[in-house]
Every structure is written in C-alpha cells, then in structure tokens.
CHARMM-style PDB file with segment names, atoms N, HN, CA, C and O in Angstrom:
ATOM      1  N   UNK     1      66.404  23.941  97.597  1.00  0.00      PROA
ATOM      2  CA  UNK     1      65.563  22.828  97.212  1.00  0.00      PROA
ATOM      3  C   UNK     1      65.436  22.729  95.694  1.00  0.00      PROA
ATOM      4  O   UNK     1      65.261  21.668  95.095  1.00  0.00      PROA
ATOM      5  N   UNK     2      65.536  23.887  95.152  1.00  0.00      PROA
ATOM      6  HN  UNK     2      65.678  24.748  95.639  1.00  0.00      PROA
ATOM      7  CA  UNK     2      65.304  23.860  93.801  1.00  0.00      PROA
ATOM      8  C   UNK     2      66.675  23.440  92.641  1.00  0.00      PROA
ATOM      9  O   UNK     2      66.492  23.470  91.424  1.00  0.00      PROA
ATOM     10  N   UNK     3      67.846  23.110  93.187  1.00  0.00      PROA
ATOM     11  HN  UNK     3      67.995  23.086  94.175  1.00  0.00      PROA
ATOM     12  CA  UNK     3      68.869  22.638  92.826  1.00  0.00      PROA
ATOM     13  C   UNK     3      68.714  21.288  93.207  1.00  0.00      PROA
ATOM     14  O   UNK     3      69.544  20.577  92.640  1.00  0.00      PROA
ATOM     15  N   UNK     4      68.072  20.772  93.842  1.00  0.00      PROA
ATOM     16  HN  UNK     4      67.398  21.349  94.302  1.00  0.00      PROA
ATOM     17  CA  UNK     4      67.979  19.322  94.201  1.00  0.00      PROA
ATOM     18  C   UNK     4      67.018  18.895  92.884  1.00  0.00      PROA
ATOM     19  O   UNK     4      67.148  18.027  92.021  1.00  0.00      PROA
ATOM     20  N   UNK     5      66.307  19.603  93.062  1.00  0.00      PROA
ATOM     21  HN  UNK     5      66.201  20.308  93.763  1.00  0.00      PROA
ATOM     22  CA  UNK     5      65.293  19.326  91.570  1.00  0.00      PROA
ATOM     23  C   UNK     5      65.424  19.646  90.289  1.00  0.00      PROA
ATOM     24  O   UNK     5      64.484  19.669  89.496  1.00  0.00      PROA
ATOM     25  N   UNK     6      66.663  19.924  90.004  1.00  0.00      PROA
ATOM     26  HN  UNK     6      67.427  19.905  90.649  1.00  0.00      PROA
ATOM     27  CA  UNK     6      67.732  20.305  88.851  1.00  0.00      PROA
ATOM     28  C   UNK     6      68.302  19.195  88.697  1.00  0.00      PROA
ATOM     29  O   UNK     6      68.186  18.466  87.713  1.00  0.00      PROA
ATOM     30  N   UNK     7      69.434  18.853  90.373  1.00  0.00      PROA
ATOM     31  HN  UNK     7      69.528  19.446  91.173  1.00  0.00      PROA
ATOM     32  CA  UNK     7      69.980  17.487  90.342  1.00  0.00      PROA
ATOM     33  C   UNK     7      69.325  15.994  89.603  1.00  0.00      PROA
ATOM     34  O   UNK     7      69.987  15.140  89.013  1.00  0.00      PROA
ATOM     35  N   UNK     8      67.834  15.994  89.845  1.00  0.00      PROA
ATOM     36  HN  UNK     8      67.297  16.687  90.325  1.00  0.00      PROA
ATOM     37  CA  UNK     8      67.567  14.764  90.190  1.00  0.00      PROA
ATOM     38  C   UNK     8      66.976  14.883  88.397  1.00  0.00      PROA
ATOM     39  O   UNK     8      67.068  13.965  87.583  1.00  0.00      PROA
ATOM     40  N   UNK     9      66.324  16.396  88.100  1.00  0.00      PROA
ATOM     41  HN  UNK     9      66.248  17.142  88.762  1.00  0.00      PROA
ATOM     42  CA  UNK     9      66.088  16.074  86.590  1.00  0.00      PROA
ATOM     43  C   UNK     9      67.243  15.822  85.647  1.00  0.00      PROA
ATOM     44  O   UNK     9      67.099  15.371  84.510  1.00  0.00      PROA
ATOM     45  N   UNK    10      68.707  16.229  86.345  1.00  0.00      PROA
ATOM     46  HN  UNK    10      68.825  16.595  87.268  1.00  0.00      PROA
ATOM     47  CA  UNK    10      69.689  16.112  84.544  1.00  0.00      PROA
ATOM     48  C   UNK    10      70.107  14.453  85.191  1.00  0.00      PROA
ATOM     49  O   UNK    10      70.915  13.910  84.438  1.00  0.00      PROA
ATOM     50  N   UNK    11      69.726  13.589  86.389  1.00  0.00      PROA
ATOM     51  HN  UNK    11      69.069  14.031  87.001  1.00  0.00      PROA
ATOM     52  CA  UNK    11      70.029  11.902  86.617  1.00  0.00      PROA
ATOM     53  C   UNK    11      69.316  11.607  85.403  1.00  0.00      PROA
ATOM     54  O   UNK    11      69.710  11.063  84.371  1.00  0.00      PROA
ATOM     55  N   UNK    12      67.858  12.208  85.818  1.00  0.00      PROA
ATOM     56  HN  UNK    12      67.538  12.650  86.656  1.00  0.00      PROA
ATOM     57  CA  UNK    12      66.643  11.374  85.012  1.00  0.00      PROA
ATOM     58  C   UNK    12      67.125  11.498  83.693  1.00  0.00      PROA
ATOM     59  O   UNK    12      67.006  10.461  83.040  1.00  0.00      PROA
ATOM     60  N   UNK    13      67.852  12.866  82.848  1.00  0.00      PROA
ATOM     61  HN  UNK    13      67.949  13.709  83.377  1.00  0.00      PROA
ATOM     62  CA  UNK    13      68.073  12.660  81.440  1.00  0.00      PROA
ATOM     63  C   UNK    13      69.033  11.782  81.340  1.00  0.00      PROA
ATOM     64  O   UNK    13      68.869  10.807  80.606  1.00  0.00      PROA
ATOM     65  N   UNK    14      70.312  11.972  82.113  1.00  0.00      PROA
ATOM     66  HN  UNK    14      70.445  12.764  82.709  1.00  0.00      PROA
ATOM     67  CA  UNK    14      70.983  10.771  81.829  1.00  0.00      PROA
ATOM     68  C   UNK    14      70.912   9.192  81.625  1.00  0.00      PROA
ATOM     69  O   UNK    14      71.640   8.487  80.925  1.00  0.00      PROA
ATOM     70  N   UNK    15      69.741   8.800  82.499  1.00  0.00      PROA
ATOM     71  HN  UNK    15      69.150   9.372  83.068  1.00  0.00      PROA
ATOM     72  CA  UNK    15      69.709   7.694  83.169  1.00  0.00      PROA
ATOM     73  C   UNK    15      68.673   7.350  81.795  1.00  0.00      PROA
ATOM     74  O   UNK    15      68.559   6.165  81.481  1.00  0.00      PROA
ATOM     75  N   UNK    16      67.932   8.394  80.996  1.00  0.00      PROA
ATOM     76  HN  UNK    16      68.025   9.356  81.251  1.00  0.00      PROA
ATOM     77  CA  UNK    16      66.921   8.115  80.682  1.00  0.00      PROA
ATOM     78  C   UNK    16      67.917   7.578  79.193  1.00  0.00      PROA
ATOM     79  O   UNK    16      67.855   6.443  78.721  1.00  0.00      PROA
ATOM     80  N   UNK    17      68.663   8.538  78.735  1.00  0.00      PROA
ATOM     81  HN  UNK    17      68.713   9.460  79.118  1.00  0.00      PROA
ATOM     82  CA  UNK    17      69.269   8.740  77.489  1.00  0.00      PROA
ATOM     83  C   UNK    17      70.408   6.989  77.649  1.00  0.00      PROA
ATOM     84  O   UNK    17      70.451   6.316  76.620  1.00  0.00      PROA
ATOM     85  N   UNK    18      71.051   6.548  78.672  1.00  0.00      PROA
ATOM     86  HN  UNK    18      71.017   7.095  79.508  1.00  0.00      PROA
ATOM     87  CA  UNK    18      71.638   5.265  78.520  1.00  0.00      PROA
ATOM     88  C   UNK    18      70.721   4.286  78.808  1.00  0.00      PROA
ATOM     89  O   UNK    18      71.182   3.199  79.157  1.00  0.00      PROA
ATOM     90  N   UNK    19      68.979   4.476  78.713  1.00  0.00      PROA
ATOM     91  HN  UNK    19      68.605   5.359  78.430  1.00  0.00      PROA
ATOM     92  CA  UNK    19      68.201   3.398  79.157  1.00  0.00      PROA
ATOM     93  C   UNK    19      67.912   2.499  80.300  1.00  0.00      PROA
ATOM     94  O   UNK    19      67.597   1.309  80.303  1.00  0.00      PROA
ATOM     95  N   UNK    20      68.104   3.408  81.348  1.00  0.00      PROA
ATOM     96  HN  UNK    20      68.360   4.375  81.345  1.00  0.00      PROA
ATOM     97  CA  UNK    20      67.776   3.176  82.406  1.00  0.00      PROA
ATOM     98  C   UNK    20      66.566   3.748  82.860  1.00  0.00      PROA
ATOM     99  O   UNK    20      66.436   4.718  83.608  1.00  0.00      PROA
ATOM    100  N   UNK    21      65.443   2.850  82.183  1.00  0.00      PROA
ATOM    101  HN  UNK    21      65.548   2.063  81.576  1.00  0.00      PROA
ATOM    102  CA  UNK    21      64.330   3.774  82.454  1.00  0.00      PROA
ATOM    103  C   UNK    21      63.642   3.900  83.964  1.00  0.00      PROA
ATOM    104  O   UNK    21      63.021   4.854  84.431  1.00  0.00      PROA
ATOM    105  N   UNK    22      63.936   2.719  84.521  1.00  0.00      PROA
ATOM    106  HN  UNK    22      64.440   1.944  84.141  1.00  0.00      PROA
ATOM    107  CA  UNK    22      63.432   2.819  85.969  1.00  0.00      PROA
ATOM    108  C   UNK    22      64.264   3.310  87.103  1.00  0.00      PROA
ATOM    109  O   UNK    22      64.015   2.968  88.259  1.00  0.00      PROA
ATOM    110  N   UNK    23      65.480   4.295  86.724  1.00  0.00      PROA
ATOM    111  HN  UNK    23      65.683   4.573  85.785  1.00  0.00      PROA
ATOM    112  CA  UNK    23      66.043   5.057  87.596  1.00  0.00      PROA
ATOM    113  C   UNK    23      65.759   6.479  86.941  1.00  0.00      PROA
ATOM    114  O   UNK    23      65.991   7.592  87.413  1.00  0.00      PROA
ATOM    115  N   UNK    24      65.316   6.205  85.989  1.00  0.00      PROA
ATOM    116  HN  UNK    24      65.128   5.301  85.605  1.00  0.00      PROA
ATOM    117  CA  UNK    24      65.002   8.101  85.511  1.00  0.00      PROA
ATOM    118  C   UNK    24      63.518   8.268  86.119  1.00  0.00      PROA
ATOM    119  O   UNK    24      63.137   9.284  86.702  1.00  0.00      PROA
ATOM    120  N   UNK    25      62.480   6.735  85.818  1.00  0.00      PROA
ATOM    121  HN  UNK    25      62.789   5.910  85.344  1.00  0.00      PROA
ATOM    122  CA  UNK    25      61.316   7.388  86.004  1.00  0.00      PROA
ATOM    123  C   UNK    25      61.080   7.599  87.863  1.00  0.00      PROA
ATOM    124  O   UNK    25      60.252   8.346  88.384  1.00  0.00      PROA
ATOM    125  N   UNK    26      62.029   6.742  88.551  1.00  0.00      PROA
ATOM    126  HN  UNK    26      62.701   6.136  88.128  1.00  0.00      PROA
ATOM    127  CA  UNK    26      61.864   7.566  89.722  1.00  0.00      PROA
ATOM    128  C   UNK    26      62.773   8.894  90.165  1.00  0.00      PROA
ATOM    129  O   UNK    26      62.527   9.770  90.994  1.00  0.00      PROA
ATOM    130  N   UNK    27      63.933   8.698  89.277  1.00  0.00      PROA
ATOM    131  HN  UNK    27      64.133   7.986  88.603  1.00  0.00      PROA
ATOM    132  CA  UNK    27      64.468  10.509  89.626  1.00  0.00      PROA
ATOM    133  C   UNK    27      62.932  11.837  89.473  1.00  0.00      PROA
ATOM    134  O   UNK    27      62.391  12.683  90.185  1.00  0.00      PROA
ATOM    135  N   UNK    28      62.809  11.312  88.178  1.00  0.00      PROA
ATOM    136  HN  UNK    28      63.249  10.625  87.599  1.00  0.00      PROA
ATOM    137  CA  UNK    28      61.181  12.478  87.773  1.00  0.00      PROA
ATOM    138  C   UNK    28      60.361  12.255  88.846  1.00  0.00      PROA
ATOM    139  O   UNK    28      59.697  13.289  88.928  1.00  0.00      PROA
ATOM    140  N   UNK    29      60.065  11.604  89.604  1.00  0.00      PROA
ATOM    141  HN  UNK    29      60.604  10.764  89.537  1.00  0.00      PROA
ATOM    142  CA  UNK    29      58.967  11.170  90.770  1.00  0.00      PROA
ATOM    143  C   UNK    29      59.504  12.107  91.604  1.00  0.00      PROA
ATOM    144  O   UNK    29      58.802  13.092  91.831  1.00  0.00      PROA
ATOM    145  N   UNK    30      60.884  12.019  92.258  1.00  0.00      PROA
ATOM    146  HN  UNK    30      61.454  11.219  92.074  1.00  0.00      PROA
ATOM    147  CA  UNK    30      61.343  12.762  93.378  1.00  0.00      PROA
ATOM    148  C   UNK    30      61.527  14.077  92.922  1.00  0.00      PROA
ATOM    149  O   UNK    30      61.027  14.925  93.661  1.00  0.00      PROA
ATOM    150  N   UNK    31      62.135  14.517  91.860  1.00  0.00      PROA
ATOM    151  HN  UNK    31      62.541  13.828  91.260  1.00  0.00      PROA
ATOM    152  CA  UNK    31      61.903  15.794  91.631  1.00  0.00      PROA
ATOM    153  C   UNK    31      60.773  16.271  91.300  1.00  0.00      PROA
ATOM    154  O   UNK    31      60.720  17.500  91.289  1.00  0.00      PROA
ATOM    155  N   UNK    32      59.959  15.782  91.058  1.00  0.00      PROA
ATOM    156  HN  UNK    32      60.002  14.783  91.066  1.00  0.00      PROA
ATOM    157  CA  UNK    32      58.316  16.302  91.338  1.00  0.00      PROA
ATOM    158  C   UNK    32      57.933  16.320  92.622  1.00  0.00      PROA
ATOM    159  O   UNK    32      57.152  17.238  92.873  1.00  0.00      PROA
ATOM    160  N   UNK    33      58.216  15.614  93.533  1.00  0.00      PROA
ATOM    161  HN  UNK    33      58.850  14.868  93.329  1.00  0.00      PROA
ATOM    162  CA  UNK    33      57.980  15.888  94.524  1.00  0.00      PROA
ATOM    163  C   UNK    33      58.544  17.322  95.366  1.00  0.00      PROA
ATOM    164  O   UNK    33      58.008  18.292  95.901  1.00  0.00      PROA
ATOM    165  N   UNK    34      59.850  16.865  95.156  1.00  0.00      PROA
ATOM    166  HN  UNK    34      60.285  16.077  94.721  1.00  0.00      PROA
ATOM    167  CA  UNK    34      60.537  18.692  95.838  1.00  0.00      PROA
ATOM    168  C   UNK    34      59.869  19.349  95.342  1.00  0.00      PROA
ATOM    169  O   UNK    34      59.291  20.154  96.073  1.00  0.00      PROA
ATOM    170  N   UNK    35      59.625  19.384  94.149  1.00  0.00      PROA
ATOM    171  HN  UNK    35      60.095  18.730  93.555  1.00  0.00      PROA
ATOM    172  CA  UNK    35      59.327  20.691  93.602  1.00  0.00      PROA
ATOM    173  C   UNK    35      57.989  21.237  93.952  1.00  0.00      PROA
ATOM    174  O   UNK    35      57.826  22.454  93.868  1.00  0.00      PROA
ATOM    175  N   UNK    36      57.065  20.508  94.317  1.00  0.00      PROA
ATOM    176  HN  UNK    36      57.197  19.519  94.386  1.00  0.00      PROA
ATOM    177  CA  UNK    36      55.874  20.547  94.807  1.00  0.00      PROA
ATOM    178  C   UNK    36      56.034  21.249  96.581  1.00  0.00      PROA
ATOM    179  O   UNK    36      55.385  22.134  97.138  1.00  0.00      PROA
ATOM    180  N   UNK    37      57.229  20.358  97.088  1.00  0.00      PROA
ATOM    181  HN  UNK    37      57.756  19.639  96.636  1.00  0.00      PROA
ATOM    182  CA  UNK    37      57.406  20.329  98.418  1.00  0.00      PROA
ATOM    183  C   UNK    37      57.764  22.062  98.537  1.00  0.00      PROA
ATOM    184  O   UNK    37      57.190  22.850  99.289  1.00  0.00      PROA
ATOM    185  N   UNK    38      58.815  22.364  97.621  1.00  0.00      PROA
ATOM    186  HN  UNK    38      59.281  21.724  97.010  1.00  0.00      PROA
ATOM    187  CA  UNK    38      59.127  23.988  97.333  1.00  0.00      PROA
ATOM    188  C   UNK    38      58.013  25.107  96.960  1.00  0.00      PROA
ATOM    189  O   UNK    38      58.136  26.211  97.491  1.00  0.00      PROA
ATOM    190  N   UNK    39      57.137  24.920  96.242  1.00  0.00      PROA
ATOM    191  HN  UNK    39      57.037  24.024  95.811  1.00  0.00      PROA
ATOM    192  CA  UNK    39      56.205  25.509  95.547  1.00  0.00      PROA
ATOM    193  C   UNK    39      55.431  25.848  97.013  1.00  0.00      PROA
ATOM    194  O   UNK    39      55.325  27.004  97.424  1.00  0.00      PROA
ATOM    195  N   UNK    40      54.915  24.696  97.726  1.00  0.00      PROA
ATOM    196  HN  UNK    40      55.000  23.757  97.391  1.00  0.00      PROA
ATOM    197  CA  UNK    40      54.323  24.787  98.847  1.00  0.00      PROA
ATOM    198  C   UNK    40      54.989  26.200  99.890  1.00  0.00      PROA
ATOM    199  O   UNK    40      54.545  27.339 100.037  1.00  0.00      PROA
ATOM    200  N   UNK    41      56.084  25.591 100.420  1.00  0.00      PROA
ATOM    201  HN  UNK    41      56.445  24.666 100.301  1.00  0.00      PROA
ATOM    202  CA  UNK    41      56.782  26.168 101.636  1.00  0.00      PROA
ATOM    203  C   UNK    41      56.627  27.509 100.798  1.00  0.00      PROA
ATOM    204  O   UNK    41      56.044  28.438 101.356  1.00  0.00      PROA
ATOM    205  N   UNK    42      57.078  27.677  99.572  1.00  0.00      PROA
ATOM    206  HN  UNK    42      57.552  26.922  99.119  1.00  0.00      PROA
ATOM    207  CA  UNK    42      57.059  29.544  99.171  1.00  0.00      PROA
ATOM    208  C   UNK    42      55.713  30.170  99.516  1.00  0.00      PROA
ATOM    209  O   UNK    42      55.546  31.213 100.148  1.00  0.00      PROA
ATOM    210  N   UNK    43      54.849  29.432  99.042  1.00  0.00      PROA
ATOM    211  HN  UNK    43      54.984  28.584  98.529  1.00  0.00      PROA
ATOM    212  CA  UNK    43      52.996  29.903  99.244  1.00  0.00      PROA
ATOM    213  C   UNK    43      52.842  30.454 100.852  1.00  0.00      PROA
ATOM    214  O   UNK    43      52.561  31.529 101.381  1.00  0.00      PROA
ATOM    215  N   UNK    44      53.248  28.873 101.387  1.00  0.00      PROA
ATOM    216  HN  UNK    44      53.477  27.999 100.957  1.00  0.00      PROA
ATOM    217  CA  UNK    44      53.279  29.596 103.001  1.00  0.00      PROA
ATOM    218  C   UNK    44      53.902  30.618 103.711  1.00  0.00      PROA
ATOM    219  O   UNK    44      53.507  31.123 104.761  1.00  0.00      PROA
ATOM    220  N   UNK    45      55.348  31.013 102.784  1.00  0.00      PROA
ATOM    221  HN  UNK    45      55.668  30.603 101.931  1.00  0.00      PROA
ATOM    222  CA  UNK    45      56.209  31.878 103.516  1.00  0.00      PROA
ATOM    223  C   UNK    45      55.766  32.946 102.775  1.00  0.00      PROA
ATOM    224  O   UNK    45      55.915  33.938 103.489  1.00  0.00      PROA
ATOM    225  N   UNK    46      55.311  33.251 101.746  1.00  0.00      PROA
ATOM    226  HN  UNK    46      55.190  32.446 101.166  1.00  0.00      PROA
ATOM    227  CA  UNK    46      54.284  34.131 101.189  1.00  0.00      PROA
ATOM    228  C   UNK    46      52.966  34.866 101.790  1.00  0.00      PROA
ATOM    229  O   UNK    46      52.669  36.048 101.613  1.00  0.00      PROA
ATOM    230  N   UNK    47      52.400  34.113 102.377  1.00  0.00      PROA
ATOM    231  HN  UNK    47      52.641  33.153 102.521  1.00  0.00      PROA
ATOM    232  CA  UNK    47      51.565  34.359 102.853  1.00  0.00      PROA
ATOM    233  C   UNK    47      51.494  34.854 104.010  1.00  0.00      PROA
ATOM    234  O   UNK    47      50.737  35.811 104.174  1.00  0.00      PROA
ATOM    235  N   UNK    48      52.372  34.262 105.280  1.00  0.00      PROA
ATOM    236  HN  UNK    48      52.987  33.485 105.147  1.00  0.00      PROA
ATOM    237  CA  UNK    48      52.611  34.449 106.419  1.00  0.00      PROA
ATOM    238  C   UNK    48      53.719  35.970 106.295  1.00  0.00      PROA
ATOM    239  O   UNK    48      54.003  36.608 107.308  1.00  0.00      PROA
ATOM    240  N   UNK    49      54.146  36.294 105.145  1.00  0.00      PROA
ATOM    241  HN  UNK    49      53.915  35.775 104.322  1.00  0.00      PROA
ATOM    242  CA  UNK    49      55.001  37.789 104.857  1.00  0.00      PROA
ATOM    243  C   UNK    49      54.020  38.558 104.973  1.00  0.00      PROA
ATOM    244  O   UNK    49      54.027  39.542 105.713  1.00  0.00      PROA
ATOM    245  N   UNK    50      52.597  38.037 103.913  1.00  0.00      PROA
ATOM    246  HN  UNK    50      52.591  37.238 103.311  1.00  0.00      PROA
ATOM    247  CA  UNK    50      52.292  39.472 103.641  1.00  0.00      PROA
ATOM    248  C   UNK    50      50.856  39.117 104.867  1.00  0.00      PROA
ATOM    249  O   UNK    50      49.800  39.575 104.430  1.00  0.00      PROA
ATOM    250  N   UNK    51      50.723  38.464 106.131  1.00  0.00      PROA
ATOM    251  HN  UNK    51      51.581  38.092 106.485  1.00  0.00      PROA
ATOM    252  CA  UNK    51      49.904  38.518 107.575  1.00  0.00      PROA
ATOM    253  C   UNK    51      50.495  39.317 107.884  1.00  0.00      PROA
ATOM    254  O   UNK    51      49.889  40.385 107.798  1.00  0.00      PROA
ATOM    255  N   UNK    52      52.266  39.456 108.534  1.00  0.00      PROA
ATOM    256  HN  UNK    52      52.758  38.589 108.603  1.00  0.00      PROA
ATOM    257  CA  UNK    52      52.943  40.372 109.257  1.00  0.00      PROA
ATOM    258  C   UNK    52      52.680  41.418 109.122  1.00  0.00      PROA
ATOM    259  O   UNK    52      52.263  42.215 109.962  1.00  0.00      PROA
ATOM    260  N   UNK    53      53.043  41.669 107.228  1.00  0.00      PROA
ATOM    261  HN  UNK    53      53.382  41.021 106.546  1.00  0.00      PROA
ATOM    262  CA  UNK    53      53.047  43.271 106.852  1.00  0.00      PROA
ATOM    263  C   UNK    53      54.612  43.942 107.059  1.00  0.00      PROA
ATOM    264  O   UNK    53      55.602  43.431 107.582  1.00  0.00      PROA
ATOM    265  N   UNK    54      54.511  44.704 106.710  1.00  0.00      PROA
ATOM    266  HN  UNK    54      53.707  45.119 106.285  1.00  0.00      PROA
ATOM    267  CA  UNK    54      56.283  44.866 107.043  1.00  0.00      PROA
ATOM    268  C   UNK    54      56.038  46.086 108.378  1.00  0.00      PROA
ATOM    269  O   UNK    54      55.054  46.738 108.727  1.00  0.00      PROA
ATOM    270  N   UNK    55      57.175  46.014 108.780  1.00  0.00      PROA
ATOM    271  HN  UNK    55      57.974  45.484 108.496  1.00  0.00      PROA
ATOM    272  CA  UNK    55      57.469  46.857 109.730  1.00  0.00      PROA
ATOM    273  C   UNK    55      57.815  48.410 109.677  1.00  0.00      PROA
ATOM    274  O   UNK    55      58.290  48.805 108.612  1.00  0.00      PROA
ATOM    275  N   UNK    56      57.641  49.306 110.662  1.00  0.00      PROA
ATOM    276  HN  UNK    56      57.255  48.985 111.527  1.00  0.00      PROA
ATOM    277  CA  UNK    56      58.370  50.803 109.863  1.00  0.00      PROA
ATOM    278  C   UNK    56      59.523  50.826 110.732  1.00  0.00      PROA
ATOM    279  O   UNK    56      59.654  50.249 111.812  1.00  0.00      PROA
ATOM    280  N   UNK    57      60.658  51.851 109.886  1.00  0.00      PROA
ATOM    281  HN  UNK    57      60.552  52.320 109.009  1.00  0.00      PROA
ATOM    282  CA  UNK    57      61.524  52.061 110.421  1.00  0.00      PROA
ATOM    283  C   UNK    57      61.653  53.175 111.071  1.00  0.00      PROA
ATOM    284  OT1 UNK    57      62.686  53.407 111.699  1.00  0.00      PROA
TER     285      UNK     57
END
C-alpha cells in the first residue's frame, strides 16, 4: 500500500511541476488517503499481535 502512495505522490509532482494542478491536487487526496488507510490496518494488526502474545515453542 505504501508504494501506491509513493506512486500517486511522484503523479502529483509531476502533474504539479507541468501545471496540472487539478490532477496533482487529487493524486495528494488519494495518497493521503492510503496512507491513512495503511497507518490504520498497521495499528490494528499491531494490536491484535500484541492480544495474541506470541506463542512458545
């Protein structure tokens, strides 16, 4: 997910740098969004790691 939000920020520089401002300012929208969407899912899979606890071998 976090390469998608790489992807969509070097559109936005491009798009931003030949003046296309209303395809950069929604690339920055969507990659704020993943990135939010990512930030999230880690918290949860974070959290739900350390409910389990790890296991012994």
């Amino acid at each position: 997910m976090l390469s998608w939000v790489v992807t969509f920020l070097v559109i936005a520089l491009i798009a931003g740098i030949l003046g296309f401002g209303g395809i950069a300012g929604a690339s920055v929208e969507i990659a704020k969004m993943i990135f939010f969407i990512a930030v999230i899912l880690f918290l949860v899979s974070a959290v739900v790691g350390l409910l389990r606890g790890r296991t012994r071998v």
